[in-house]
NUGU-668374 format. One line per field, with one value per atom (N, C-alpha, C): atom name; residue number from 1; residue in one letter; z, y, x. Coordinates in pm, 1 decimal. Layout:
% NUGU-668374
segu	CA/...
filum	NUM/...
paba	A/...
zz	Z/...
yy	Y/...
xx	X/...
This chain:
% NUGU-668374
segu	N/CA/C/N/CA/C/N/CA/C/N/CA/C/N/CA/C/N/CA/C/N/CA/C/N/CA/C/N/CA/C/N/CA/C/N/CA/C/N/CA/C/N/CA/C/N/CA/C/N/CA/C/N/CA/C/N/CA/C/N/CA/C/N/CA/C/N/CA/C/N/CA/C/N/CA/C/N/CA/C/N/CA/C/N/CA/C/N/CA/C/N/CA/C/N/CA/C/N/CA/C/N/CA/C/N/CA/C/N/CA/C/N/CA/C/N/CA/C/N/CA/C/N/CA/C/N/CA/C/N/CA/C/N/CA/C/N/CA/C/N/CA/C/N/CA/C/N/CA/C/N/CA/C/N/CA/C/N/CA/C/N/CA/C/N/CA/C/N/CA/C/N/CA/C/N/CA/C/N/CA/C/N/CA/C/N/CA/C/N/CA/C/N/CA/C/N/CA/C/N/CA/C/N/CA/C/N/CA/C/N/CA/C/N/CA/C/N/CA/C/N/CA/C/N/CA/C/N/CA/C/N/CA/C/N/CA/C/N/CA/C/N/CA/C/N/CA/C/N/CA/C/N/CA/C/N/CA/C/N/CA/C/N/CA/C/N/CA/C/N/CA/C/N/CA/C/N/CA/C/N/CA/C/N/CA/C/N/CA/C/N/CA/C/N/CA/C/N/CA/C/N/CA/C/N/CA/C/N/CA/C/N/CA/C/N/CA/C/N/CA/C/N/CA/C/N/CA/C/N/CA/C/N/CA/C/N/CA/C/N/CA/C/N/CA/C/N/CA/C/N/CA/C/N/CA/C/N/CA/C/N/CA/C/N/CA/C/N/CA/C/N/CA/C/N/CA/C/N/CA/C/N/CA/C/N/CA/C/N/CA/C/N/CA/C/N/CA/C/N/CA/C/N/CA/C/N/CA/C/N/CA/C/N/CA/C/N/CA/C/N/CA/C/N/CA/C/N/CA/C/N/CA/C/N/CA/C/N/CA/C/N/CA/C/N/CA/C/N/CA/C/N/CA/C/N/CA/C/N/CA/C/N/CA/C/N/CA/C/N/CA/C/N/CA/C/N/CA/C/N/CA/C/N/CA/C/N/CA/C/N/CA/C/N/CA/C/N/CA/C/N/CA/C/N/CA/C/N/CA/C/N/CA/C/N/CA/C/N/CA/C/N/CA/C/N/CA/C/N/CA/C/N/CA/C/N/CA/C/N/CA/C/N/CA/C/N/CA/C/N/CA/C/N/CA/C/N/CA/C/N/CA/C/N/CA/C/N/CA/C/N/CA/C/N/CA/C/N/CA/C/N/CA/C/N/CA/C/N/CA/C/N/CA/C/N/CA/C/N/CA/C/N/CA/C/N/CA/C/N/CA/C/N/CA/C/N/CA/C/N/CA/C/N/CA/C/N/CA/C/N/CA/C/N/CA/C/N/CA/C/N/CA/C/N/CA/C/N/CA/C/N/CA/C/N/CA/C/N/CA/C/N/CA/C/N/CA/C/N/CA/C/N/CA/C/N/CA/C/N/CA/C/N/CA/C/N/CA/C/N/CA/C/N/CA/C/N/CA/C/N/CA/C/N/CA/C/N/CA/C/N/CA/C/N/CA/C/N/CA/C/N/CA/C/N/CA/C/N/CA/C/N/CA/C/N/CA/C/N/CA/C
filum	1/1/1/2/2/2/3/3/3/4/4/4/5/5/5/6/6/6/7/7/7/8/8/8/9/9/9/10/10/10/11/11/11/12/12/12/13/13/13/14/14/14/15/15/15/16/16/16/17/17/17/18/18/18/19/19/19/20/20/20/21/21/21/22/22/22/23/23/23/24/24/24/25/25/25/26/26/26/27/27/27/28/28/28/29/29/29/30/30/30/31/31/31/32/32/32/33/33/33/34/34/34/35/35/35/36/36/36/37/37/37/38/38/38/39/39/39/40/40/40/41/41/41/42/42/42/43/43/43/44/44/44/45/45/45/46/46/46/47/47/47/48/48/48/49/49/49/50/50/50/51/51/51/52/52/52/53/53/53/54/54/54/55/55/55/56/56/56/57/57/57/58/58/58/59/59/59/60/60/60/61/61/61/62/62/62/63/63/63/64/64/64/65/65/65/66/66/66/67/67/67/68/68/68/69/69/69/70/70/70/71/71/71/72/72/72/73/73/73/74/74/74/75/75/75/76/76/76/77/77/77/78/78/78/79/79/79/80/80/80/81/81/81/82/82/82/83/83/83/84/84/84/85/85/85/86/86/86/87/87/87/88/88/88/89/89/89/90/90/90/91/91/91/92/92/92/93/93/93/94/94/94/95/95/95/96/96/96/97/97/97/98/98/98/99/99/99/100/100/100/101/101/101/102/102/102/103/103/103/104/104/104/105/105/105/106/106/106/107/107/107/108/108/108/109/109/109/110/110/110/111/111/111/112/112/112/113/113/113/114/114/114/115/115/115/116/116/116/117/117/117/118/118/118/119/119/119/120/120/120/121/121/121/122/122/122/123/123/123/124/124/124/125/125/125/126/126/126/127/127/127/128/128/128/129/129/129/130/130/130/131/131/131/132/132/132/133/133/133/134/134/134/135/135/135/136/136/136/137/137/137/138/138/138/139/139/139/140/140/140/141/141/141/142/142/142/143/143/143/144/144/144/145/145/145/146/146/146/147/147/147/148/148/148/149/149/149/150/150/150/151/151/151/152/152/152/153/153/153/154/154/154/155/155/155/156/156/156/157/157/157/158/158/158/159/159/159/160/160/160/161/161/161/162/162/162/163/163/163/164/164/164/165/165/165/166/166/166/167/167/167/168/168/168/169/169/169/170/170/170/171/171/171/172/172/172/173/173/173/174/174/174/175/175/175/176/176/176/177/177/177/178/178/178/179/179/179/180/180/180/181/181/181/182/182/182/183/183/183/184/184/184/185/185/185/186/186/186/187/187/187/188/188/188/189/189/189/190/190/190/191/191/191/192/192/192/193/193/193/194/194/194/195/195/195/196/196/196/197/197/197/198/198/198/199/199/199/200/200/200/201/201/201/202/202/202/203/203/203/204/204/204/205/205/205/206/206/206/207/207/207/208/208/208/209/209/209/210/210/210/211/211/211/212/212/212
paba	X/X/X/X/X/X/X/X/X/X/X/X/X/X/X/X/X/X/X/X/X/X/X/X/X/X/X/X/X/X/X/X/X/X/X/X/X/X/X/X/X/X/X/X/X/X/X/X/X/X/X/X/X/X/X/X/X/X/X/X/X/X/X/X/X/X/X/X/X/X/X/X/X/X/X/X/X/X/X/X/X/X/X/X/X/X/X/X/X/X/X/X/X/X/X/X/X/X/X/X/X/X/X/X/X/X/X/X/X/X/X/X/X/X/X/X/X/X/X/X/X/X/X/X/X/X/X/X/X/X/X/X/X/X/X/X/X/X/X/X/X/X/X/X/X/X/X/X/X/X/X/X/X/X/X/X/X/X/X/X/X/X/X/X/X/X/X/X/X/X/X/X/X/X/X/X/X/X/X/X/X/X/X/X/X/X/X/X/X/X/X/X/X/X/X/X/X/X/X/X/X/X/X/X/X/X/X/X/X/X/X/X/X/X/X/X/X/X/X/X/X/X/X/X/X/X/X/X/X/X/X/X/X/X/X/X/X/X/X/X/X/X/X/X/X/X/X/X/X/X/X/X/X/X/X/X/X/X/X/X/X/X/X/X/X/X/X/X/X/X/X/X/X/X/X/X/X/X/X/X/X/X/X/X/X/X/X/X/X/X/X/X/X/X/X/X/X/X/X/X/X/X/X/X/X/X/X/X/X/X/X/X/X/X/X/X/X/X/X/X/X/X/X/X/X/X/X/X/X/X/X/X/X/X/X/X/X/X/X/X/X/X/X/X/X/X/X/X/X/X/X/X/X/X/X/X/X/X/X/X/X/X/X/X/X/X/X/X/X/X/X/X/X/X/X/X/X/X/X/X/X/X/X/X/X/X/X/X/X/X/X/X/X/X/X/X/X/X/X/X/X/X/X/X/X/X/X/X/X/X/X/X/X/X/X/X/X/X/X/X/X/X/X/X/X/X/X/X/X/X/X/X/X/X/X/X/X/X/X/X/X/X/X/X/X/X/X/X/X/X/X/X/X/X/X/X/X/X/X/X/X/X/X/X/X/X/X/X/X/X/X/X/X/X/X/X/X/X/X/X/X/X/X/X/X/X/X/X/X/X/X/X/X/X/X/X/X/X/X/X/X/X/X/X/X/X/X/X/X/X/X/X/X/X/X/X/X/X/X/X/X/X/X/X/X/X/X/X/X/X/X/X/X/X/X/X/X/X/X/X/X/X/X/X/X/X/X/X/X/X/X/X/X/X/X/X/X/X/X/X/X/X/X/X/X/X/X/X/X/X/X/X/X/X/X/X/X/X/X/X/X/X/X/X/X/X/X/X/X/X/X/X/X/X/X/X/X/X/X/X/X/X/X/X/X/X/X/X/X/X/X/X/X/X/X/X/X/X/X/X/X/X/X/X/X/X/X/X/X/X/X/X/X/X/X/X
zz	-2043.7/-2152.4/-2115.6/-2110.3/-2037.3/-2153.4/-2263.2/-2363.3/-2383.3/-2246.5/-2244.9/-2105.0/-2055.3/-1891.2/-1914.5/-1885.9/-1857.4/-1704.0/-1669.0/-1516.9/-1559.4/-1506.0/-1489.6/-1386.3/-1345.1/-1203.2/-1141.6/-1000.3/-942.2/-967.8/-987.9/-920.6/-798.7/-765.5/-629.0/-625.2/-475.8/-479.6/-396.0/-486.4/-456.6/-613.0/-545.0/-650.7/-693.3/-828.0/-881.3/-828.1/-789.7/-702.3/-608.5/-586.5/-421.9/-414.0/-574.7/-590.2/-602.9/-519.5/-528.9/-644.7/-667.3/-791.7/-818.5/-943.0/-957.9/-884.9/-844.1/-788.4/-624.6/-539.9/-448.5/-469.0/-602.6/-658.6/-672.9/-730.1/-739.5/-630.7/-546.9/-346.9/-265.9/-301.1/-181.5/-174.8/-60.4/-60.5/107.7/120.9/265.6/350.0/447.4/608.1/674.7/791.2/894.6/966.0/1000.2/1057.8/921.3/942.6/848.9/925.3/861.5/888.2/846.5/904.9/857.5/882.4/727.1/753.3/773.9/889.8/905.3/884.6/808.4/773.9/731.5/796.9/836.6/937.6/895.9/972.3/1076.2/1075.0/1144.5/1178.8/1289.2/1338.9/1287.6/1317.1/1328.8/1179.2/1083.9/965.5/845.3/881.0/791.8/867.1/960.6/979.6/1042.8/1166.8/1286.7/1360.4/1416.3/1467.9/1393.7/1281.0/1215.1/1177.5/1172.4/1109.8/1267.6/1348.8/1479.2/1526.1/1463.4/1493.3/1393.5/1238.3/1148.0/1229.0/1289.7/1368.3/1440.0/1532.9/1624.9/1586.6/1532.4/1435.7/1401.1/1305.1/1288.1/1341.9/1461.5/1525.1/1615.2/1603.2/1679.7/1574.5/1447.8/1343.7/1382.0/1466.7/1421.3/1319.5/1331.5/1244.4/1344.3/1285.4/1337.1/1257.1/1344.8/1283.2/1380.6/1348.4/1406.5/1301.4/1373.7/1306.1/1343.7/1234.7/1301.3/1250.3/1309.7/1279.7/1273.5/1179.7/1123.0/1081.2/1167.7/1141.3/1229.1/1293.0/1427.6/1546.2/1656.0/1761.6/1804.2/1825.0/1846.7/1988.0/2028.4/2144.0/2264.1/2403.2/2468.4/2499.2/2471.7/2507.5/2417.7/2302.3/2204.3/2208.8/2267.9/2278.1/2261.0/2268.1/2234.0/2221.1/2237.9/2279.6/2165.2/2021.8/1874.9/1796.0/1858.5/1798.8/1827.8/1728.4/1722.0/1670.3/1727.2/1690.0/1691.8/1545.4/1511.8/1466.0/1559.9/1559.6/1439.1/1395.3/1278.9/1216.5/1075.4/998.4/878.9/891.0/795.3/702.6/589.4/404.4/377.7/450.0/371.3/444.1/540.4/614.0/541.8/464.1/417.2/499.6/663.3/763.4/754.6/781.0/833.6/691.0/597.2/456.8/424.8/506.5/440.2/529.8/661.0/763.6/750.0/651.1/607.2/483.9/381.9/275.4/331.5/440.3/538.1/550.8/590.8/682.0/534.2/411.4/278.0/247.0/293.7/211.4/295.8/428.7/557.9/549.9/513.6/522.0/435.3/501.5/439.9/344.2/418.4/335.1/380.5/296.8/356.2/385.6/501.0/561.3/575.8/514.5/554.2/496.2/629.2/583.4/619.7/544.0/517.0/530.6/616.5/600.4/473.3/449.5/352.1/255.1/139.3/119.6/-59.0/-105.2/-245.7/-297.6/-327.8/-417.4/-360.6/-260.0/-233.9/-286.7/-262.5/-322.7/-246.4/-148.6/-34.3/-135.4/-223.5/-253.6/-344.9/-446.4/-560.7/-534.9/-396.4/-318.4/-281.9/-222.9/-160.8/-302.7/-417.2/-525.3/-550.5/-571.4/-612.6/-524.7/-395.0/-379.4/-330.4/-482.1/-464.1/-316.8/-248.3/-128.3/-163.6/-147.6/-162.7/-57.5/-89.1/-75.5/-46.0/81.0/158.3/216.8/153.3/180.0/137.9/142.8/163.1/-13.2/-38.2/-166.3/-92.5/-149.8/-93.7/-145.6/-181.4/-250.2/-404.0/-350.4/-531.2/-540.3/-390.5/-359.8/-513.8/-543.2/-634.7/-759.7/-819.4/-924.3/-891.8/-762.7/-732.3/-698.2/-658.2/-602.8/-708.3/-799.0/-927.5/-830.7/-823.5/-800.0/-844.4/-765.0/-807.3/-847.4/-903.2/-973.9/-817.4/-759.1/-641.3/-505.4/-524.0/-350.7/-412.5/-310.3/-318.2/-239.3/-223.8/-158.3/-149.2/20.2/29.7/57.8/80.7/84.3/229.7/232.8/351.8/417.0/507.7/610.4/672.1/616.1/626.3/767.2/838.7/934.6/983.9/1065.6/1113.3/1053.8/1044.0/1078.2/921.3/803.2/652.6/618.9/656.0/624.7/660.1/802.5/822.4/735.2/718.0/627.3/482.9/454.3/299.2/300.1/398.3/455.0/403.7/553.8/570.1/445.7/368.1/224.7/169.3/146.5/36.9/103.1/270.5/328.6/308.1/252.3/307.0/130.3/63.0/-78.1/-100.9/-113.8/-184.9/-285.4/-375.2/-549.6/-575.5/-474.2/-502.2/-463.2/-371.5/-320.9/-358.7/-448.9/-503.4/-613.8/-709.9/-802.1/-768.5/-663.6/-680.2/-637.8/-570.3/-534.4/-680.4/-784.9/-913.5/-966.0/-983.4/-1046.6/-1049.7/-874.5/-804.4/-858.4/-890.9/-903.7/-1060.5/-1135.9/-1307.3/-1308.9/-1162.8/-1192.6/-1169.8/-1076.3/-1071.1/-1191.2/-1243.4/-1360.6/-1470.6/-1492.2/-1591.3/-1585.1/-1469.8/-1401.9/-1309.3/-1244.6/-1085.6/-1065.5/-1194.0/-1112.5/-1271.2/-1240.2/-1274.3/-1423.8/-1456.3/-1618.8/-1671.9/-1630.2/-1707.0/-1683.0/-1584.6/-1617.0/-1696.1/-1695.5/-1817.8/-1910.9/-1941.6/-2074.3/-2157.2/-2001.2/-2061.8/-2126.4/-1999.8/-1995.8/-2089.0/-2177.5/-2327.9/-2438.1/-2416.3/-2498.2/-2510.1/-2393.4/-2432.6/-2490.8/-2425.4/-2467.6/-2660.4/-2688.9/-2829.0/-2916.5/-2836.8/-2895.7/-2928.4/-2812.3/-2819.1/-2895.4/-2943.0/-3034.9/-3135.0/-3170.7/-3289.4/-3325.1/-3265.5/-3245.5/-3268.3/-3215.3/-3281.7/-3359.5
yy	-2352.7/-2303.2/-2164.7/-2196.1/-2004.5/-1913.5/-1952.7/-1837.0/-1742.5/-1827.1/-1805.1/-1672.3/-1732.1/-1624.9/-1512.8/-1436.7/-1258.5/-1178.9/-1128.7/-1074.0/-916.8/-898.9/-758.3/-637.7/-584.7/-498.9/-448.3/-464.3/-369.1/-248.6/-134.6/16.1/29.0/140.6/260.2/286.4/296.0/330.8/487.6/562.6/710.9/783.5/868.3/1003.2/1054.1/1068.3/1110.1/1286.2/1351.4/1485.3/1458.4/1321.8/1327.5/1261.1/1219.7/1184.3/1334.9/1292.1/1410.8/1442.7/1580.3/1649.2/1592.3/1631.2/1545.3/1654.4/1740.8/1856.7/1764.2/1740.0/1635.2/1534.0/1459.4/1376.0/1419.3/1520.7/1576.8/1606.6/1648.6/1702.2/1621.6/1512.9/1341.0/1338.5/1337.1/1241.4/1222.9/1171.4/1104.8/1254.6/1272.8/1328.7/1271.7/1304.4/1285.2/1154.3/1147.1/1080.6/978.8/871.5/719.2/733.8/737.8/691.4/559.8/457.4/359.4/350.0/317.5/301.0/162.0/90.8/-20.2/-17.2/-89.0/-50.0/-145.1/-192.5/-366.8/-361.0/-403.6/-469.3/-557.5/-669.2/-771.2/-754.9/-770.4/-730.4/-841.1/-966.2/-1110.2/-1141.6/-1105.4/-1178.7/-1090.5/-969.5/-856.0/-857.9/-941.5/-966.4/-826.3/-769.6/-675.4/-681.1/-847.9/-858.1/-818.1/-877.9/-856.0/-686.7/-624.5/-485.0/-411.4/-433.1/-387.6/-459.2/-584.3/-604.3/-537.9/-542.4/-407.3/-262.8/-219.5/-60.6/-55.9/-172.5/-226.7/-253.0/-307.6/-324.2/-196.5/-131.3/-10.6/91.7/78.3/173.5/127.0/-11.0/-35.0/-48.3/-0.1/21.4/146.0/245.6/404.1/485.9/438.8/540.1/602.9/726.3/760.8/754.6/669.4/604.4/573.2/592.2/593.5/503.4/470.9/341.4/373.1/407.7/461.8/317.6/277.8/114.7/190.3/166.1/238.2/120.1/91.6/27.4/-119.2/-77.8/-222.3/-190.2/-261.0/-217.1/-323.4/-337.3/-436.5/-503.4/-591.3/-655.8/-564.0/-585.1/-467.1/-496.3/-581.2/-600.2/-515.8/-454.7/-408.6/-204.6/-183.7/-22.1/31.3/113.7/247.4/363.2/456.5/612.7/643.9/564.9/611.6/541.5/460.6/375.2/447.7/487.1/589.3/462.3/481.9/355.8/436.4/416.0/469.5/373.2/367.5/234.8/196.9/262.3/279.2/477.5/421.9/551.2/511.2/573.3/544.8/620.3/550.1/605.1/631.6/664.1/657.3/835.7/894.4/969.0/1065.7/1220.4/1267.6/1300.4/1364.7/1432.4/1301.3/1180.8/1024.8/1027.1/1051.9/970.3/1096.2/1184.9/1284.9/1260.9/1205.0/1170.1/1066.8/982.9/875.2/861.6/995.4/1037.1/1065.1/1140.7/1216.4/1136.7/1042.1/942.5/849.8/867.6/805.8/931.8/1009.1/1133.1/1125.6/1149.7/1188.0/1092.1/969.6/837.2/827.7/731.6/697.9/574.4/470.2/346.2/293.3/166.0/177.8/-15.2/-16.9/-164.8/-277.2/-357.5/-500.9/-630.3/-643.4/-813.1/-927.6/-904.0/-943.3/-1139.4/-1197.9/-1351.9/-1381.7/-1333.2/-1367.0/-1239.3/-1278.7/-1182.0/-1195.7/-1178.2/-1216.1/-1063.7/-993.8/-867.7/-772.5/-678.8/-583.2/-423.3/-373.1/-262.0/-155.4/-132.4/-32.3/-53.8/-150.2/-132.2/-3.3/-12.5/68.6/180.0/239.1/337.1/397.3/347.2/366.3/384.0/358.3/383.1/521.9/565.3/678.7/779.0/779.4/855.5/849.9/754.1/773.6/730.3/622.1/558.2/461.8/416.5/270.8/199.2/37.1/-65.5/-150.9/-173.3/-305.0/-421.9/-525.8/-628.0/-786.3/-879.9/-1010.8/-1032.4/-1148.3/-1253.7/-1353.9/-1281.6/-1415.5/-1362.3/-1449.6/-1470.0/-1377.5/-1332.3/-1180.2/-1089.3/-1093.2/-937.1/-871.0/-971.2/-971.4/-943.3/-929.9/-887.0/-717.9/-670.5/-565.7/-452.6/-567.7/-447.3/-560.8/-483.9/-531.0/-412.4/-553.4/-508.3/-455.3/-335.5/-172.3/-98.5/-119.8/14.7/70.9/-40.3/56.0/5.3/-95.6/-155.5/-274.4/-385.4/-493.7/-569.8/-723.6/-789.9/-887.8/-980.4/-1046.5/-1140.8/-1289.8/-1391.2/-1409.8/-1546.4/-1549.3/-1573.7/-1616.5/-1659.0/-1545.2/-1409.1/-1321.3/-1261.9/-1194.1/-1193.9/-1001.5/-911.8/-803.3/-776.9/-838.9/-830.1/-832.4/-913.6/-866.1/-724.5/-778.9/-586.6/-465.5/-474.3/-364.2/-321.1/-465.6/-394.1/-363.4/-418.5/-345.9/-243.7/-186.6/-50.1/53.3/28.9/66.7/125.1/17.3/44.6/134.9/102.4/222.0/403.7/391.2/516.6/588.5/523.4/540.3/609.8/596.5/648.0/740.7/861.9/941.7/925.8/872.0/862.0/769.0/639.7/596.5/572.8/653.2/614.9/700.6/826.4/944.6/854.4/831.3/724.6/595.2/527.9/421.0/528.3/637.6/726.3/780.7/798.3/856.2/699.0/624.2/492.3/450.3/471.2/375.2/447.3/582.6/671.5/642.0/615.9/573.4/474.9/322.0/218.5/223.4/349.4/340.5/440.5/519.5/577.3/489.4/339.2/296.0/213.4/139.4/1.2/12.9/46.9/31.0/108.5/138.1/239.5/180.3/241.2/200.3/194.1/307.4/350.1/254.1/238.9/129.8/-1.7/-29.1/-172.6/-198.4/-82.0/-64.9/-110.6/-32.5/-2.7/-164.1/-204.4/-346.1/-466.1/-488.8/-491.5/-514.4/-377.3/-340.5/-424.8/-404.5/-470.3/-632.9/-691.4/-825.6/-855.9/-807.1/-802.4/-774.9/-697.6/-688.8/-796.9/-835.5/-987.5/-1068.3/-1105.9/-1199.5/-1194.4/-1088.9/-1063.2/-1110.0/-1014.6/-1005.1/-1192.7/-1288.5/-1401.1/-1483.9/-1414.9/-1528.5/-1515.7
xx	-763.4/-679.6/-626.3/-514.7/-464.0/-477.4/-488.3/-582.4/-686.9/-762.3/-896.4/-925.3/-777.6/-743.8/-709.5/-760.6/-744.9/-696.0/-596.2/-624.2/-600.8/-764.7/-748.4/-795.9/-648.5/-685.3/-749.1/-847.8/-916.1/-879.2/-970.2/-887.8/-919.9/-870.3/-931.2/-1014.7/-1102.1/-1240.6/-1190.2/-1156.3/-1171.9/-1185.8/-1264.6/-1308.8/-1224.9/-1225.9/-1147.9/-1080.9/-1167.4/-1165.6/-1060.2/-1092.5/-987.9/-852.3/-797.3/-683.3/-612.3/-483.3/-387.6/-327.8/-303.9/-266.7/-122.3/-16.9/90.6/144.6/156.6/293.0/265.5/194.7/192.1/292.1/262.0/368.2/510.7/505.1/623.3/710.8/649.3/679.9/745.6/708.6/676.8/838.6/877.6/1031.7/1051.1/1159.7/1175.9/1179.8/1146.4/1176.1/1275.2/1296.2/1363.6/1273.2/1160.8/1094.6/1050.3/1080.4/992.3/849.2/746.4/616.3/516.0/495.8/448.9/333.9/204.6/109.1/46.1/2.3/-68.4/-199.4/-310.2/-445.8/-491.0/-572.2/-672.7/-725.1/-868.9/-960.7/-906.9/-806.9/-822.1/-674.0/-645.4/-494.6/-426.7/-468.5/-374.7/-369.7/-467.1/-471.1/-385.9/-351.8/-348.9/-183.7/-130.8/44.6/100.8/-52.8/-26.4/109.1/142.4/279.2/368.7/391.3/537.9/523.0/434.8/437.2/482.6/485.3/520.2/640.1/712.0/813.5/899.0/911.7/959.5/988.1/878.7/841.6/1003.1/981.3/1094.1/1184.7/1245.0/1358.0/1426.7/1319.4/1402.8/1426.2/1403.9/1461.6/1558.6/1548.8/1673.2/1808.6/1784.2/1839.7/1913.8/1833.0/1871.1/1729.2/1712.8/1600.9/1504.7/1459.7/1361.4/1206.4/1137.8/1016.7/927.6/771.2/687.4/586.0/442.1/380.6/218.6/122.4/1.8/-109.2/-148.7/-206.8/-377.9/-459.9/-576.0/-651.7/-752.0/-885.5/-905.2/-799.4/-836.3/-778.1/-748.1/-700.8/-590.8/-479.0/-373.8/-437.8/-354.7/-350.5/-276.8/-342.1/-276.1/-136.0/-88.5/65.6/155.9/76.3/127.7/139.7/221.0/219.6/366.6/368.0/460.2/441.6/508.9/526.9/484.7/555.5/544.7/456.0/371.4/233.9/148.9/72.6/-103.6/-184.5/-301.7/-378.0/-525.2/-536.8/-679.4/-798.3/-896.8/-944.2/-1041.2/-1084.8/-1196.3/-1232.6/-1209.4/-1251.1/-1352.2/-1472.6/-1558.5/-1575.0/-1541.8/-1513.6/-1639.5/-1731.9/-1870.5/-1878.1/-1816.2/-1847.8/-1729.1/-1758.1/-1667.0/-1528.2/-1580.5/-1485.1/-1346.6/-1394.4/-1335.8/-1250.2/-1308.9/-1274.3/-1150.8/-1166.3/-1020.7/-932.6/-963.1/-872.2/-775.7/-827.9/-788.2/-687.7/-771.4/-647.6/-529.0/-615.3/-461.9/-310.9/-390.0/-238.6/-205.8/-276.2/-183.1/-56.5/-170.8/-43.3/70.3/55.9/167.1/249.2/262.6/262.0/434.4/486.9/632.0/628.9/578.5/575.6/441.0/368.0/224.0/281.0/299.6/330.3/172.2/217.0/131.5/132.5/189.2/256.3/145.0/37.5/-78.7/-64.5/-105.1/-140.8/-205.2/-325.5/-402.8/-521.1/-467.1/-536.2/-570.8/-691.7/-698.9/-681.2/-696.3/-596.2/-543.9/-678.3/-635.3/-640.3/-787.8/-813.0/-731.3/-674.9/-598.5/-477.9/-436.3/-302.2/-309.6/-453.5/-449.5/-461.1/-538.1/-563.7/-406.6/-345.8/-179.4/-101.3/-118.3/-35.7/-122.6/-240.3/-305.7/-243.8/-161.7/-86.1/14.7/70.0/249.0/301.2/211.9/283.4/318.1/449.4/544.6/470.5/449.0/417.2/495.3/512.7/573.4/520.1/454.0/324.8/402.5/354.5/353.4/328.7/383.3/396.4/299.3/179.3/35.0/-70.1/-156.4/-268.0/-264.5/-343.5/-356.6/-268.2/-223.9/-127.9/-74.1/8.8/114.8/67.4/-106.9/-150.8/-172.1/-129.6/-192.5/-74.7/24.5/223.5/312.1/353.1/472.7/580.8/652.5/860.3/894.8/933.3/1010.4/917.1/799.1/734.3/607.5/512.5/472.1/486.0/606.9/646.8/725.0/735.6/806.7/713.1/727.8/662.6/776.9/751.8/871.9/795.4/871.8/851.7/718.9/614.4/520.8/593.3/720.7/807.7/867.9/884.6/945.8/918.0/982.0/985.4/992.0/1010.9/1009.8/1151.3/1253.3/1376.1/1374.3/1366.2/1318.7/1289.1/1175.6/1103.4/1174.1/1253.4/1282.0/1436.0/1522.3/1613.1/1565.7/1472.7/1446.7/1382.8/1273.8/1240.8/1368.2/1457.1/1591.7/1683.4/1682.7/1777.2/1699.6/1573.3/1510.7/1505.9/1487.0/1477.8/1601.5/1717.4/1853.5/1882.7/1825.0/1827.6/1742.8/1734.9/1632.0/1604.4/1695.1/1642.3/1575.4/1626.1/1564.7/1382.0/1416.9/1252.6/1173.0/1236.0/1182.2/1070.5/1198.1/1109.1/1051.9/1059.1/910.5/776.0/769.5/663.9/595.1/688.8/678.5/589.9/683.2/592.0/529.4/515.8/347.2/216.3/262.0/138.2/131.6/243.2/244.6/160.0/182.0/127.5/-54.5/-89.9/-224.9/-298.7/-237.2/-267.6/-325.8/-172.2/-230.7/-250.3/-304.2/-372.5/-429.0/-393.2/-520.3/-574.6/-696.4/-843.6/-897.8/-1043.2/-1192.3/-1179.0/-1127.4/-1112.2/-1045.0/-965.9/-806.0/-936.2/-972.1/-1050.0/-1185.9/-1278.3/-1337.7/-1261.1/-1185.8/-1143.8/-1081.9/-1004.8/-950.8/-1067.4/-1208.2/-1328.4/-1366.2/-1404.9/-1463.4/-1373.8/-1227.3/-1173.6/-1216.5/-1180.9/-1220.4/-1377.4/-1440.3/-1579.3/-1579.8/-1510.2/-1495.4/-1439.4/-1297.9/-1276.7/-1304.4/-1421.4/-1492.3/-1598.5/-1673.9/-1753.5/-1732.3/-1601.3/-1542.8/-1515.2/-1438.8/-1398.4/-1559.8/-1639.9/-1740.3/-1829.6
């Protein structure tokens, strides 16, 4: 009975201390240089190729863009002058865990054209600071990045050559990319973290009380 169905959002697993202040928010807008963040465990499953054929693309676009791939190691066929590849950072370790805020903040768009994936706590993390979201229409994703407010998600067939013109269009606008940075951080404010799901949580829990 879809009456009975509720979906309600993971948050971010960061401290509240360590979410960035809104004048951060306020700050954020394009550079000269596009920066793309890649960040998965598993190169092949988390859609490593196509996020390195995008990289490629756009610069054969004209752009200037670079691509720092964080928490696995590509295949060695896979290099470039402008690929940083950071192989593992551990969130449990404070030094690692700011290194890691680091490259959300530095960060242009947070790329992953994910094969499979049921929600996605890194998305709610990447909206907590106002990084636009460029990921795959698969599995949960899509309860986790809503169109226009903290990324887009394109079709599973989509290809390097996709991504990089919708990259492209949004880099090519400041306003507009001013405000999805503004939104994404609206959308984890009032959905994606701990509080907002309590809170939803408690509610049903009351309903249902109340209801019986």
């Amino acid at each position: 009975d879809p009456n009975k169905i509720s979906v309600i959002e993971s948050g971010a697993n960061i401290e509240s201390d360590e979410v960035p202040d809104i004048e951060f928010i306020k700050n954020k807008t394009i550079n000269n240089e596009i920066c793309l963040l890649f960040l998965g465990v598993d190169w092949a499953r988390k859609g490593g190729d196509i996020a390195y054929e995008t990289f490629l693309k756009l610069q054969e676009m004209g752009l200037n863009v670079k691509l720092t791939v964080c928490g696995c190691i590509p295949p060695k066929n896979i290099n470039h002058p402008k690929l940083k590849v950071i192989p593992f950072l551990n969130k449990h370790d404070k030094d690692q865990r700011k290194k890691l805020y680091q490259l959300f903040r530095d960060s242009t768009f947070f790329l992953l054209p994910t094969r499979s994936d049921t929600f996605g706590i890194v998305f709610c993390e990447a909206s907590a600071f106002g990084l636009p979201i460029i990921a795959t229409c698969t599995g949960g994703v899509s309860s986790a990045v809503k169109k226009g407010e903290n990324g887009y998600l394109l079709p599973y067939d989509a290809r390097g050559h996709e991504y990089a013109i919708l990259i492209g269009e949004i880099a090519k606008d400041r306003k507009r990319y001013s405000q999805l940075v503004h939104s994404s951080r609206n959308l984890y404010e009032k959905d994606l973290n701990w509080d907002a799901w309590a809170l939803k949580v408690k509610d049903l829990f009351l309903q249902a009380l109340s209801n019986k």
